[in-house]
C-alpha positions in Angstrom: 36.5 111.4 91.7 39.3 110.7 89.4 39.3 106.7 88.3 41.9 104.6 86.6 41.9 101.5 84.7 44.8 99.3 85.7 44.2 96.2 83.9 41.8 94.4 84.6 40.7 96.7 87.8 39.1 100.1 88.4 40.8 102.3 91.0 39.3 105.1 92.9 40.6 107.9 94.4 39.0 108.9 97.9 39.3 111.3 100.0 40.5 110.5 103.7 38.1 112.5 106.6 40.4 113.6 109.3 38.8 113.3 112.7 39.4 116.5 114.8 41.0 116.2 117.8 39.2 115.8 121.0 39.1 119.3 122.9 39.5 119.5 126.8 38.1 121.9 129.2 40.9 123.5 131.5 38.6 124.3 135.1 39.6 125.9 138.4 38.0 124.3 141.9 37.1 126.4 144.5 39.1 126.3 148.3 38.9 128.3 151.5 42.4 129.3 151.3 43.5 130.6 147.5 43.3 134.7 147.7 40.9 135.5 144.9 43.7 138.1 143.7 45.9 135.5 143.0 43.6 133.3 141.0 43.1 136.6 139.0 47.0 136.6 138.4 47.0 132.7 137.0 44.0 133.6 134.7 45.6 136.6 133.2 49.8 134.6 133.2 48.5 131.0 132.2 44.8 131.6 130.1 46.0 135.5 128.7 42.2 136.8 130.3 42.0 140.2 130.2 41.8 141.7 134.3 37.8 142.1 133.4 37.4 138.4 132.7 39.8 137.3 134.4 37.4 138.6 137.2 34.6 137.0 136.1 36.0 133.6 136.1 37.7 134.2 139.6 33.7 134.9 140.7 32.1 131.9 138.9 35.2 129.6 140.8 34.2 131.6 143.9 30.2 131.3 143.8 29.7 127.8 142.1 33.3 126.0 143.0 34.1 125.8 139.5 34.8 127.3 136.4 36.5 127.3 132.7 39.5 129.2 132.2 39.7 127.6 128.2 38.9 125.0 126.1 42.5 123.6 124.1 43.6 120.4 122.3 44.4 117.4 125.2 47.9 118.2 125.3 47.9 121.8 125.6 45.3 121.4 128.1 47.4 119.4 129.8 50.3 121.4 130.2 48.6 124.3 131.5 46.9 122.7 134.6 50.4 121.5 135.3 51.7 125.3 135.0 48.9 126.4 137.1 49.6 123.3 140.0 52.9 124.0 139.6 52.8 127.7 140.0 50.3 127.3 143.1 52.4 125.3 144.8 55.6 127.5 144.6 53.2 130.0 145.9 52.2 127.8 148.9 48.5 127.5 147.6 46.0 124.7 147.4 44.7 125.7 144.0 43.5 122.8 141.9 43.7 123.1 138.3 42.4 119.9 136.6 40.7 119.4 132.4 37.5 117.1 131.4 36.8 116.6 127.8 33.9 118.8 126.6 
């Protein structure tokens, strides 16, 4: 570390530690009423899954009645459950789209 006299005082440099960001887990719920093909359409428009895993998550949603479509700084996170709400309900479905900090 560089030091400086100034006076009758010794100065040191230090080094600041940044803090990373909190990340946030972006999860689908399970309903009745959601067509699975659709969920497989928000997964591959909103998260950029390929059809495959896009797939794969649509099954974990289906079977356990949740499941992680991405893990993104709070306010990206964010904005894509409310692009997934939002693109739900224009499509008359009750998909909920909601993000937990991991």
């Amino acid at each position: 570390m560089a030091t400086r006299q100034r006076e009758d005082a010794v100065l040191e440099a230090r080094r600041a530690r940044v803090k990373q960001p909190p990340m946030f887990k972006v999860l689908l719920l399970n309903d009745d009423y959601t067509p699975m093909d659709f969920v497989v359409v928000v997964l591959q428009k909103f998260f950029a899954l390929s059809r495959e895993k896009a797939t794969q998550v649509m099954l974990k949603v289906h079977r356990e009645g949740i499941g992680v479509c991405g893990v993104y700084p709070k306010d990206v996170a964010a904005t894509k459950v409310e692009q997934v709400k939002s693109y739900a309900k224009q499509h008359q479905h009750p998909l909920q789209c909601v993000m937990e900090e991991t």
